[in-house]
Structure formats: structure tokens, C-alpha cells
N, C-alpha and C positions, 0 to 999 in steps of 0.2 A: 840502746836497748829500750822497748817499751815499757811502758810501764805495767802492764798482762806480762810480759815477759819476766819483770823482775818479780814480781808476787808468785810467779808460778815456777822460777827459781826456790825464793825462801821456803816453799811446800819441800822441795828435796833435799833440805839439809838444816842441820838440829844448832849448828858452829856458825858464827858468819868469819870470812874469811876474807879480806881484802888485802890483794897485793897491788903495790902503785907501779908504775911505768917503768922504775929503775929497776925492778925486782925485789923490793924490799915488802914486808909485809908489813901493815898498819897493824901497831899493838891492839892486842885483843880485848884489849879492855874499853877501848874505843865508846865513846856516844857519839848520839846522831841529836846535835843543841836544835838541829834544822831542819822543817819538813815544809815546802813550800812552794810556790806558783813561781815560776821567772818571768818574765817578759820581757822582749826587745824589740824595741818599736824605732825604726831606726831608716834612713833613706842608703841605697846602694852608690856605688861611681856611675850608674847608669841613670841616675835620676827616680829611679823605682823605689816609691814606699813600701815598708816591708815590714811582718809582723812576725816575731819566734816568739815559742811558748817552751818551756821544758820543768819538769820537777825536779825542783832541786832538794838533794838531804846534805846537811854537811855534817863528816867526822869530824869530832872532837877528841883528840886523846889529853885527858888532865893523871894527874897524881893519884886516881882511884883507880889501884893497879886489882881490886876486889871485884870490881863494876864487868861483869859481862852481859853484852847484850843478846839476846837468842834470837832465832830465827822469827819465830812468833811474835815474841815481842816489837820487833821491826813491823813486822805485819800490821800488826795493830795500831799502831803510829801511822803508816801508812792510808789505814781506815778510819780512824780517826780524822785524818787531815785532810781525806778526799773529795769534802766538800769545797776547799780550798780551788781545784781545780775542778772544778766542777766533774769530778767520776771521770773524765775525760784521760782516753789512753794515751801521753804524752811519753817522749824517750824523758829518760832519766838519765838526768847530771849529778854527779857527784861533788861537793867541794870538799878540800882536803888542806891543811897545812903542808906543804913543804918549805920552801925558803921566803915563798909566798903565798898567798891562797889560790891553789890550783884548779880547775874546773877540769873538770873530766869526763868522760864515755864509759861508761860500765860495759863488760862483757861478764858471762858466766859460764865457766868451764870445768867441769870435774871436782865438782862442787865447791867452787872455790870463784869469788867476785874479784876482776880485774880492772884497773884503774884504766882507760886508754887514753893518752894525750888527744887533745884535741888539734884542729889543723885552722891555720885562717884560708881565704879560698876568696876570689872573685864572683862577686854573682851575677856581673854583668857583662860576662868575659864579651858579648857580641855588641855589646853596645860604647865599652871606653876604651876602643883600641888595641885591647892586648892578643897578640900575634895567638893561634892555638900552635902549643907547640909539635911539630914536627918528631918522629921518631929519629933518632941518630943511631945510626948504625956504622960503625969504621970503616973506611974504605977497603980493610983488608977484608974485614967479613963480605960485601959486597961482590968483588975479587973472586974471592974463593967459591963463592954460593953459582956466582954466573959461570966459572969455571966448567966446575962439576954437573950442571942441568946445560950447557950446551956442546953438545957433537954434533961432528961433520955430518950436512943432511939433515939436521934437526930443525931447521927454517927458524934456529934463535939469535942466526947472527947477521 
């Protein structure tokens, strides 16, 4: 999610609402200790230098079960910090405690912010070897598919 995107979420809803991955909902009393630039400046398996940028906020949930944060008030934080990444429309990453500190994809659905796990992924699939994979379909599905689309005189056999 961009970062226009997530600011024009917080316009439609007065509660902020984050559920994480497992389905569990972040206590509502949540801060956000983190509003900030990422960078990752880092070389691929392909030899390619390569530069990520993303805005990171991180939840905090401590003992101040009194503490809520509103929609607005995130806003603000938000505007506040944007010189940080220079106004620049970056996706937003999440960090989150669970067993470790988790990074995450935000989505926003029914007025409600959802944590999405992140994926690792080759970025030089063409350049270090790795085979693209092939669709696998069972030999019975096969079977059956060419069954059905070939008749006698149909010039499929």
C-alpha cells in the first residue's frame, strides 16, 4: 500500500484497527514509537546493485491500556514526518512485535488495516539459474481434458 493510499484510508475511519496475519487483532491501545524512511541498498544473486525505499511505522503495544491512538492523530505523525522521506509516495511497511519483530504489507478493507506477511522472491530469476517453474497439472487431469475435447473427425488425434 502507498503511502496516498494509507492517508486516504485514515480519512474513512475515526478507530484504527489492525489485525496481524494469524487473525488476531493488535490491542487497541497500540503506539506507533516509529515513523521513518527504510532503505536497502543491497546487490542481487544476479550481480545487480539495487536500491528499496519503504516507510516504515512501528506498533508498539506497552501497559497503557488508556492510550488510544485515532485516526487523525496518526495522520499527523504522518505529516509531521514527511520531510523524512522527502513527501515522496512510498508503499508502507508496518513493524509489529510478535515472537520477533515482524515487517509487514498493509492492506485496508472495511475499515479495518491488515497486517500481510511479506514474501522473499529472486530478483534475478534470468540471470542465477533458477529453472521458471512449469505449471503441474496430474496426469489424470490431462487424460480426462483430452478425453473430452477429442472426437472421431475432430483432427485432435
Amino acid at each position: 500500500m502507498k503511502l496516498s493510499s494509507f492517508l486516504s484510508a485514515l480519512l474513512t475511519t475515526d478507530s484504527l484497527t489492525f489485525n496481524t496475519s494469524t487473525g488476531e487483532q493488535v490491542p487497541a491501545h497500540f503506539h506507533v514509537t516509529e515513523a521513518g524512511l527504510t532503505t536497502k541498498h543491497f546487490v542481487d544473486c544476479g550481480g545487480v546493485i539495487r536500491t528499496e525505499k519503504s516507510i516504515s511505522f512501528q506498533l508498539w503495544v506497552a501497559n497503557d491500556i488508556d492510550h488510544r491512538l485515532s485516526a487523525s492523530k496518526l495522520a499527523g505523525i504522518i505529516n509531521q514526518s514527511s520531510a523524512l522521506w522527502n513527501h515522496q509516495d512510498l508503499d508502507i511497511e508496518i513493524e509489529y512485535q510478535g515472537t520477533t519483530i515482524g515487517r509487514f504489507d498493509v492492506m485496508f478493507e472495511k475499515k479495518e488495516f491488515f497486517l500481510l506477511n511479506k514474501q522473499t522472491d529472486c530478483l534475478a530469476k534470468d540471470n542465477c539459474g533458477i529453472p521458471v517453474e512449469k505449471l503441474k497439472v496430474p496426469l489424470v487431469e490431462l487424460q480426462s481434458a483430452k478425453a473430452s475435447s477429442c472426437v472421431p473427425g475432430g483432427g485432435c488425434c
